[in-house]
MARBA-3410 file (N, C-alpha, C, O; in Angstrom, 1 decimal):
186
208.4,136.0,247.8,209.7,135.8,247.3,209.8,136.0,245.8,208.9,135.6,245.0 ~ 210.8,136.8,245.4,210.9,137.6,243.9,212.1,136.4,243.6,213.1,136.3,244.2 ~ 211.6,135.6,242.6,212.6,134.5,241.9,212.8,134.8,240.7,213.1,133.9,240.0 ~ 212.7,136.4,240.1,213.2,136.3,238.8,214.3,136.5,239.0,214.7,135.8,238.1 ~ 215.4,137.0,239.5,216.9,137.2,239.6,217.4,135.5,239.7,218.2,134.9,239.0
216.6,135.2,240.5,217.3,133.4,240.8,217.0,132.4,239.0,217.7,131.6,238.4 ~ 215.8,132.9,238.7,216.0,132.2,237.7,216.6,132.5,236.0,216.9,131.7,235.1 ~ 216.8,134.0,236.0,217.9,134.7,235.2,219.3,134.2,235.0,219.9,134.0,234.0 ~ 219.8,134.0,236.9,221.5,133.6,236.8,221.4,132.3,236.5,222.5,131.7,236.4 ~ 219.9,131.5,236.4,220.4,129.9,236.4,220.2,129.5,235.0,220.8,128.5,234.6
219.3,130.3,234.0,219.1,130.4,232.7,220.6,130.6,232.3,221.1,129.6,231.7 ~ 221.3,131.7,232.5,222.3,132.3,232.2,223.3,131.2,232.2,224.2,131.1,231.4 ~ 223.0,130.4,232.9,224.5,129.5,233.2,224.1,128.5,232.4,225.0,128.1,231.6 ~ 223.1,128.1,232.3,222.6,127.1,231.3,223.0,127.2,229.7,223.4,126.5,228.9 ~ 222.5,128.6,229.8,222.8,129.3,228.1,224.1,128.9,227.8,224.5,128.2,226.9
225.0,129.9,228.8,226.4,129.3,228.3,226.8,127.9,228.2,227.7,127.6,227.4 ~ 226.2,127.0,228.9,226.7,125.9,229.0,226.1,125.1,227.5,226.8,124.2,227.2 ~ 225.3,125.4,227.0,225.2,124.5,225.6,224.6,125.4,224.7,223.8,125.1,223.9 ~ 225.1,127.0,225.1,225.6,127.6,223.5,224.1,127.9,223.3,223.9,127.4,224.5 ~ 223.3,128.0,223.1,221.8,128.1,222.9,220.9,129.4,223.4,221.6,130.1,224.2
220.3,129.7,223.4,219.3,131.1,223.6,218.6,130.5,224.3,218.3,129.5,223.6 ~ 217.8,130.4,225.6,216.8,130.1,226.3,216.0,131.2,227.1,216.5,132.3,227.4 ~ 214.7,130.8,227.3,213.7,131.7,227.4,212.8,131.5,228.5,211.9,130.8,228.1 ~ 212.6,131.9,229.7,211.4,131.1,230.3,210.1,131.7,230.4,210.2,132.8,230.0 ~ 209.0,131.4,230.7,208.1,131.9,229.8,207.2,131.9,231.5,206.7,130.9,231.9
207.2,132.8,232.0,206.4,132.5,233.4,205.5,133.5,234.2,205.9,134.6,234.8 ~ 204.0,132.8,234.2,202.9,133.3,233.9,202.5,134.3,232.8,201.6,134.0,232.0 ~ 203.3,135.7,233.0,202.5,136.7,232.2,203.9,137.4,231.6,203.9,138.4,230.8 ~ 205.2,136.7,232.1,206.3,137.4,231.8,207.1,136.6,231.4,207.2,135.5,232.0 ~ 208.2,137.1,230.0,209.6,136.1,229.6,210.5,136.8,230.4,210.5,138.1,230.6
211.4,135.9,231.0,212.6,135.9,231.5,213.3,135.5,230.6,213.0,134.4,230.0 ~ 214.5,136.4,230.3,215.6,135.7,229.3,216.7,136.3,230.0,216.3,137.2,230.7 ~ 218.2,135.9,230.0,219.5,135.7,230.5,220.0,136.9,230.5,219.3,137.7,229.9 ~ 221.2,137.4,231.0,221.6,138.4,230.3,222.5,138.5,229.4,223.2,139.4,229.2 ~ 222.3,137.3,228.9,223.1,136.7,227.4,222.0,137.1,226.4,222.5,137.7,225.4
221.4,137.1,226.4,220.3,136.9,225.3,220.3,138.4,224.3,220.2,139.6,224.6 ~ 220.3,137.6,222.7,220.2,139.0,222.2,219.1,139.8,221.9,218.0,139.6,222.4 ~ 219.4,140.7,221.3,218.0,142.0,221.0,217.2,141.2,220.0,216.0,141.4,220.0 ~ 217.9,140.3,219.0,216.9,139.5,218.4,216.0,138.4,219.2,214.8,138.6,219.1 ~ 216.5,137.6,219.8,215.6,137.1,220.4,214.7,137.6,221.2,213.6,136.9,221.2
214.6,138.8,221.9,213.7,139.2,222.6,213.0,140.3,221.6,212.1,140.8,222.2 ~ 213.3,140.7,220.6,212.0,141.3,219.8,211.8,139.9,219.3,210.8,140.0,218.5 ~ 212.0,139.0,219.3,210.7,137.8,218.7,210.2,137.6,219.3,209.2,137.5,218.6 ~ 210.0,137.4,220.6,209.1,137.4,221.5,208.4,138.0,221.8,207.2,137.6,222.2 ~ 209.0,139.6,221.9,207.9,140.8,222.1,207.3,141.0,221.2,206.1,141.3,221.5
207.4,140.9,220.2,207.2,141.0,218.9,205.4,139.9,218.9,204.3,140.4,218.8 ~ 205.7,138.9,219.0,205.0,137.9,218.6,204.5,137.2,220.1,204.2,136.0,220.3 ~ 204.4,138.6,221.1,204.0,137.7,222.6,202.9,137.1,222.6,202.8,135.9,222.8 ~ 201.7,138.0,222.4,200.3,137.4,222.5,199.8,135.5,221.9,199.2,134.5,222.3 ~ 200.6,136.0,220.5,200.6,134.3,219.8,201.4,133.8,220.5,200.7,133.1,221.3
202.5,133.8,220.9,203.2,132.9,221.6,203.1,132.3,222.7,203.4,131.1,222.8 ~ 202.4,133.3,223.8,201.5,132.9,224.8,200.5,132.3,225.0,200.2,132.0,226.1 ~ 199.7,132.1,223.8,198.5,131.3,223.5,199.0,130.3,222.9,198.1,129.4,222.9 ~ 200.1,130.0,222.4,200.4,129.0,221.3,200.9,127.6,222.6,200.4,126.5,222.7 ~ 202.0,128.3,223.4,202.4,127.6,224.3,201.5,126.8,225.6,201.5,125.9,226.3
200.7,127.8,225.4,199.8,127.9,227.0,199.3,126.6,226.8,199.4,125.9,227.8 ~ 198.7,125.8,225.6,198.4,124.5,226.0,199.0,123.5,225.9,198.7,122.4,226.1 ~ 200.1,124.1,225.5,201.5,122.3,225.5,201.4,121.6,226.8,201.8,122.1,227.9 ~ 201.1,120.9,226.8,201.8,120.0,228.1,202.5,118.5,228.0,202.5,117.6,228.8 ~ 203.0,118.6,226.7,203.9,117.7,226.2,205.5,118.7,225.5,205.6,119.8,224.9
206.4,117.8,225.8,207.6,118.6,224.9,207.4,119.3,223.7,206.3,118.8,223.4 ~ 207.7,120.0,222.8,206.8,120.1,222.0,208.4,121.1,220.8,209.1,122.0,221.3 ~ 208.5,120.7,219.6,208.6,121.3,218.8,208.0,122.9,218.4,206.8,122.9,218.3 ~ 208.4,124.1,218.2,207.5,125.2,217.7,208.7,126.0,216.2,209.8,125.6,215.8 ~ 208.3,126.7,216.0,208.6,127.1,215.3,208.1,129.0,214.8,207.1,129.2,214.1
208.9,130.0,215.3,208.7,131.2,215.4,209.5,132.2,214.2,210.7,132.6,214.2 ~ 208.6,132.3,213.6,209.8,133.2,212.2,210.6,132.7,211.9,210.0,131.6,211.7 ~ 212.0,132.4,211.6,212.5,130.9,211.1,213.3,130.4,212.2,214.1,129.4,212.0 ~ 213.3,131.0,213.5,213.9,130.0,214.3,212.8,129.1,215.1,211.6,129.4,215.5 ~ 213.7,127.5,215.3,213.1,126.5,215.9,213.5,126.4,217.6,214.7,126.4,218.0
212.2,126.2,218.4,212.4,125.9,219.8,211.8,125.0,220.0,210.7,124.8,219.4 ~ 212.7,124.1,221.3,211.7,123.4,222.1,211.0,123.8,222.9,211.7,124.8,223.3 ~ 210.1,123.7,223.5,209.2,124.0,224.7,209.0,122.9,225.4,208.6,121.8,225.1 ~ 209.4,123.4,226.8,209.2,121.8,227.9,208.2,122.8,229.1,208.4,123.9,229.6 ~ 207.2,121.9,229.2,206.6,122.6,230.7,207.5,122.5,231.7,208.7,122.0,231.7
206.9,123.0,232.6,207.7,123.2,233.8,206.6,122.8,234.9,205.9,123.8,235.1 ~ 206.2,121.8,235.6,204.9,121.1,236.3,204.9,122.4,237.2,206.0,123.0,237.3 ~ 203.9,122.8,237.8,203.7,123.7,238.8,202.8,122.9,239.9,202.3,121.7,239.7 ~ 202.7,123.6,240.9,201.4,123.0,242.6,200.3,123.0,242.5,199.4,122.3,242.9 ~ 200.4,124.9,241.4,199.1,125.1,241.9,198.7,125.4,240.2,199.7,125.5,239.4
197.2,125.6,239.8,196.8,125.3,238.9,196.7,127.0,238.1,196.0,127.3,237.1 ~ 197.5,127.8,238.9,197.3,129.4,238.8,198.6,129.5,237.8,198.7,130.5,237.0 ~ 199.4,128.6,238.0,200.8,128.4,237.4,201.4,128.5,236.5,202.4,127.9,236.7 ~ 201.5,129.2,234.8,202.5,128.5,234.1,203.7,129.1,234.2,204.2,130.1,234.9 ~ 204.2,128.1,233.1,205.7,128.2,232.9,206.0,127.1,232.1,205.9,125.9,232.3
206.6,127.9,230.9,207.8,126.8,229.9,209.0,127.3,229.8,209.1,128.4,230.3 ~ 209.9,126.8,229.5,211.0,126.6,229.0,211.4,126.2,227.3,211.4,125.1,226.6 ~ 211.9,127.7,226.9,212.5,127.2,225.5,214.0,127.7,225.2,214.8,128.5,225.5 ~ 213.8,126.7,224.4,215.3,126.7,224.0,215.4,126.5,222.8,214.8,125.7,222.1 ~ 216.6,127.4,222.3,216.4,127.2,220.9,216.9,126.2,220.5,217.9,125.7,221.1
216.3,125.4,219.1,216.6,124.1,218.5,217.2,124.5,217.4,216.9,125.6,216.9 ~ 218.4,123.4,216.6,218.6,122.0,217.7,219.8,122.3,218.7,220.6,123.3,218.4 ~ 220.0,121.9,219.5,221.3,121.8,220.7,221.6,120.6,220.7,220.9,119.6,220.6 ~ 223.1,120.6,221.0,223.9,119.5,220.3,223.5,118.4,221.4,223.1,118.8,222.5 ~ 223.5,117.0,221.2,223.1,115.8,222.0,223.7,115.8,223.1,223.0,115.7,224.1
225.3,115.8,223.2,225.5,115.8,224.2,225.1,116.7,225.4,225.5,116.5,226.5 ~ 224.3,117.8,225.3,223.8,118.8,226.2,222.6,118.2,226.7,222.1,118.7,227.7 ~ 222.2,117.4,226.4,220.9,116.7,226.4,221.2,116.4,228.1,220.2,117.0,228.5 ~ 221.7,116.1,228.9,221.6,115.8,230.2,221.8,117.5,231.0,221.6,117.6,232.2 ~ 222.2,118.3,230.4,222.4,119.6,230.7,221.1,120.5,231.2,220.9,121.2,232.1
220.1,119.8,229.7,218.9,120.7,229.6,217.8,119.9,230.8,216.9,120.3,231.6 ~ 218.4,118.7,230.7,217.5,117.8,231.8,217.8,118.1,233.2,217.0,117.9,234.2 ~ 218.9,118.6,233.2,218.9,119.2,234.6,218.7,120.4,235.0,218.8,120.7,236.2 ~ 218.2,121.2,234.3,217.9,123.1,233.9,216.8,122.9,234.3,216.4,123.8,235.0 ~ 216.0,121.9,233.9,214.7,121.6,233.7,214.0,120.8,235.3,212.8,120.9,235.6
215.1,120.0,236.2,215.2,119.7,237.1,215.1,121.1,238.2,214.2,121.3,239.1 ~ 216.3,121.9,237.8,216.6,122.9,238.7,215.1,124.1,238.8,214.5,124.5,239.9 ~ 214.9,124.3,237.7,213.3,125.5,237.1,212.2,125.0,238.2,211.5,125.8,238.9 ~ 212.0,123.0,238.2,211.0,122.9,238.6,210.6,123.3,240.3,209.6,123.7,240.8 ~ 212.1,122.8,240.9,212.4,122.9,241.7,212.1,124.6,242.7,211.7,125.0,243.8
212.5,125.2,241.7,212.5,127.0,242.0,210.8,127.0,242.2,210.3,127.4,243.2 ~ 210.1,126.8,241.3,208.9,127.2,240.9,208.1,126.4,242.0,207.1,127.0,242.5 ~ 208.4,124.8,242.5,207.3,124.4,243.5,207.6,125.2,244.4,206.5,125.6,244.9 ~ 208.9,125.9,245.0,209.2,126.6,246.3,208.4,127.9,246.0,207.9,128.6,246.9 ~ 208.2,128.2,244.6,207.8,129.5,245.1,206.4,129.4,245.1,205.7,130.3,245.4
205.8,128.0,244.8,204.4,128.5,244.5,204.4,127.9,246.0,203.8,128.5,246.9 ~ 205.1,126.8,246.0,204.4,126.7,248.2,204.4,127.6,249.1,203.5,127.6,250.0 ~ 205.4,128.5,248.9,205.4,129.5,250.3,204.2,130.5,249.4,203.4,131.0,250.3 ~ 203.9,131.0,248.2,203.1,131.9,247.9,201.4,131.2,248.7,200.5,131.8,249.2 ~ 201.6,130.0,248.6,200.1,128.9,249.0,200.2,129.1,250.7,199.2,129.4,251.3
201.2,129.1,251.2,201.4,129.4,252.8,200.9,130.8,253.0,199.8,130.9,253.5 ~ 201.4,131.8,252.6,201.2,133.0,252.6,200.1,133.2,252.5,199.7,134.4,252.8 ~ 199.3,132.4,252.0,197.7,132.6,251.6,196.5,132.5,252.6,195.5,133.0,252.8 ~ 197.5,131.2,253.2,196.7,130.4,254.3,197.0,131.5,255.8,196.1,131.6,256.7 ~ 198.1,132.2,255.8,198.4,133.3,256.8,197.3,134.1,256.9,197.0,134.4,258.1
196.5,134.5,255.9,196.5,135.9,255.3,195.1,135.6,255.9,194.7,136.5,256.6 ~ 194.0,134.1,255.7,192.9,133.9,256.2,193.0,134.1,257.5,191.9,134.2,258.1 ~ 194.5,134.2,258.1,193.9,134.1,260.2,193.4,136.1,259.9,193.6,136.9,259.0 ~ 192.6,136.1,261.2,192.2,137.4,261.5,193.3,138.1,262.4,194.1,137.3,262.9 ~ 193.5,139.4,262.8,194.6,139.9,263.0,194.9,139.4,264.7,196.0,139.2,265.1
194.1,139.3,265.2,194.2,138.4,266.5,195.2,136.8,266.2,196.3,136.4,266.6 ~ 194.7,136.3,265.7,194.9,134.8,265.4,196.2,135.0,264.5,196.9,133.9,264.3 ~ 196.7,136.1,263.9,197.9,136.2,263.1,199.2,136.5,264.4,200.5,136.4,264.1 ~ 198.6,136.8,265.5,199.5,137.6,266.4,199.7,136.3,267.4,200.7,136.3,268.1 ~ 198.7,135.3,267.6,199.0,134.3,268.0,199.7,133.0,267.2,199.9,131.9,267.5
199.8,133.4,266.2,200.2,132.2,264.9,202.2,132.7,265.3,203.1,132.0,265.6 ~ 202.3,134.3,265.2,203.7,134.3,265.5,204.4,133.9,266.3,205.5,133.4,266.0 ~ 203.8,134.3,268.0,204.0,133.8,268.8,204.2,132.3,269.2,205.2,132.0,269.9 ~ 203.2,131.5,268.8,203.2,130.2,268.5,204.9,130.0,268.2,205.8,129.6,269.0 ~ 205.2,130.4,266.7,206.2,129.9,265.9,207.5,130.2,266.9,208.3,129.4,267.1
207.5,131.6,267.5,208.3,131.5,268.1,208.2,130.6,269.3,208.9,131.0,270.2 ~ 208.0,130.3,269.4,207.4,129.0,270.8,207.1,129.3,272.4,207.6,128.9,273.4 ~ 205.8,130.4,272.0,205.7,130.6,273.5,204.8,129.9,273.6,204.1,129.6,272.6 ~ 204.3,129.5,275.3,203.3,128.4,275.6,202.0,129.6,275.7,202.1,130.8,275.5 ~ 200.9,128.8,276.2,200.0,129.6,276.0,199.8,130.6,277.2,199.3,131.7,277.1
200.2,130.2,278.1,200.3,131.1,279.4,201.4,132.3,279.3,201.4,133.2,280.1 ~ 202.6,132.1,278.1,202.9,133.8,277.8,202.7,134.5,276.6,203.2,135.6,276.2 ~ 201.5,133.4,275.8,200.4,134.3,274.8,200.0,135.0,275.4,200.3,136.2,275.2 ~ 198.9,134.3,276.7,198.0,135.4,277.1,198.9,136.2,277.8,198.8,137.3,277.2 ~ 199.7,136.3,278.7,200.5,137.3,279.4,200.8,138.3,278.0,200.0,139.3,278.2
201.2,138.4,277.4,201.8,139.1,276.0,200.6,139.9,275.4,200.6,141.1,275.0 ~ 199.4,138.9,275.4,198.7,139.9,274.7,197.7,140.4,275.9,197.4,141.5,275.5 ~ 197.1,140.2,276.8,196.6,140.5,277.9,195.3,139.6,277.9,194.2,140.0,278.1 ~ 195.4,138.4,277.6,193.8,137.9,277.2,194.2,136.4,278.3,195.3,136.2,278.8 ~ 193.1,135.7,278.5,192.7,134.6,279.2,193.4,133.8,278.6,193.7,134.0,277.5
193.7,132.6,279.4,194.4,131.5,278.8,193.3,130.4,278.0,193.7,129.6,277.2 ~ 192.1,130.5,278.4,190.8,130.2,277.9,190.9,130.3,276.7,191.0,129.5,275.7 ~ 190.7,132.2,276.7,190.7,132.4,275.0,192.0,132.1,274.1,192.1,131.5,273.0 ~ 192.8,132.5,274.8,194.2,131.8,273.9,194.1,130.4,273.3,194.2,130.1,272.1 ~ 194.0,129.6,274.3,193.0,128.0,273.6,192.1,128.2,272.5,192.3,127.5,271.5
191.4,128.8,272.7,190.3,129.2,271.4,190.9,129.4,270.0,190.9,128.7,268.9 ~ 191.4,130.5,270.4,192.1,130.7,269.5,193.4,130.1,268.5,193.6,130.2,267.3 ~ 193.9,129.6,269.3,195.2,128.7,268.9,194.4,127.4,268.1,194.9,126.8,267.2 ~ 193.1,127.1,268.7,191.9,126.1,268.0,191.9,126.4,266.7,192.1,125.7,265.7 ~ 191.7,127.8,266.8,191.0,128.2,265.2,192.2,128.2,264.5,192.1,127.6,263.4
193.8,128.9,264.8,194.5,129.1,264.1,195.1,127.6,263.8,196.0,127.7,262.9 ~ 195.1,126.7,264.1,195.5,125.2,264.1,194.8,124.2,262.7,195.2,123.4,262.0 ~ 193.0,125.1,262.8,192.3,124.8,262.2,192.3,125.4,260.6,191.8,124.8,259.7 ~ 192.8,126.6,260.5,192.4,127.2,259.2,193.9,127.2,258.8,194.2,128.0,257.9 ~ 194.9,126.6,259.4,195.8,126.6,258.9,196.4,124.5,258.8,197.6,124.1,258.6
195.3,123.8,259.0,195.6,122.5,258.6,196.6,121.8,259.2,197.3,121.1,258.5 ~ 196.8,121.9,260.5,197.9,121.1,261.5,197.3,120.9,262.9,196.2,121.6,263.1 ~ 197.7,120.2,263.8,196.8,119.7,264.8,197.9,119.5,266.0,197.7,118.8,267.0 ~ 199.3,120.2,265.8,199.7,120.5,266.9,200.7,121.4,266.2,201.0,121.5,265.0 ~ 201.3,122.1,267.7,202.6,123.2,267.4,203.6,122.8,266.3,203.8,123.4,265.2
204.3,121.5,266.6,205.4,121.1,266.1,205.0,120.8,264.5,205.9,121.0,263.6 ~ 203.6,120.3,264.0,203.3,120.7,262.8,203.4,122.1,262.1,204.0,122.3,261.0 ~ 202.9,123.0,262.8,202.8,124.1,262.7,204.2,125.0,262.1,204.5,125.6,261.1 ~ 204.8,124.4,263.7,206.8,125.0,263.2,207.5,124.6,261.8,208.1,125.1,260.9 ~ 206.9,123.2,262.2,207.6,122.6,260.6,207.2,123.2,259.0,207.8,123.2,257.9
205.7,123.7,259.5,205.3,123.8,258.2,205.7,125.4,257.5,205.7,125.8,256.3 ~ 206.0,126.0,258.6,205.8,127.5,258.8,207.6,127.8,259.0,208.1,128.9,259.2 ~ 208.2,126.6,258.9,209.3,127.0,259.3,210.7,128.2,258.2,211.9,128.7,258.4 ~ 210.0,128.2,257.6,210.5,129.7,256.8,210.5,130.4,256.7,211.1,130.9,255.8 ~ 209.8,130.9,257.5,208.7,132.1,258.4,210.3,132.4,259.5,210.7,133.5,259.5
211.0,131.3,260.3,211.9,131.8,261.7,213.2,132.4,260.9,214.1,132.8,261.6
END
């Protein structure tokens, strides 16, 4: 799932909403609005390497300060530990936006757990072997095991086996686990 467009129009709306230049900063790439000017983004390009190093260990709100303009920097919590991402905004922005940026900040984190869970699902797919991937679909769509094997031409024996392993390397202990977890996949 490609979330830079989703998180562009939601920057974008934010921007306008309390007047400010925001930036998000995620993994190896800035996303900025399509508000944002040519200045802001040669400061960044400009000064990516430091910037990326400077931020990468905030994990508190954090004041910075880049050529004479001032940002905040807020993490953005991620799932998995492969993750970053901040959020800056240029400082100061008026108080009352203050519930604005809290909810921008709400909305980012939100985007970012979905994308890193289905990327963590997708992972766990990728260990079944191509047999066990062809019964994992099957599964989802909900055929029983007797038109696995009809489907794929194999024993209802091995289908069991199989559906064993794929139950097993994918962390659930029945179908309806399985559906639920996988259910973004239908």
């Amino acid at each position: 799932m490609d979330c830079t467009n989703l998180f562009k129009t939601t920057i974008c709306c934010f921007e306008q909403q309390i007047n400010r230049p925001i930036v998000l900063v995620l993994n190896d790439s800035f996303i900025f609005s399509s508000y944002s000017s040519e200045d802001v983004k040669y400061l960044f390009y400009k000064n990516e390497s430091m910037i990326k190093r400077h931020i990468f260990s905030m994990s508190e709100t954090t004041i910075v300060h880049y050529d004479s303009t001032a940002w905040i920097v807020y993490p953005i919590p991620t799932s998995t530990k492969h993750g970053f991402v901040r959020l800056l905004i240029s400082h100061p922005y008026h108080s009352d936006n203050h519930m604005c940026v809290e909810c921008l900040i709400e909305i980012l984190t939100l985007i970012v757990q979905k994308k890193y869970s289905e990327q963590q699902l997708a992972q766990e797919i990728e260990q079944l072997s191509e047999r066990e991937r062809q019964i994992f679909f099957l599964l989802l769509k909900g055929y029983s095991n007797q038109e696995i094997a009809d489907e794929l031409v194999l024993s209802k024996h091995t289908i069991k086996n199989h559906i064993n392993h794929v139950f097993q390397k994918l962390d659930v202990k029945r179908r309806s686990q399985l559906i639920a977890k996988f259910s973004h996949l239908l």
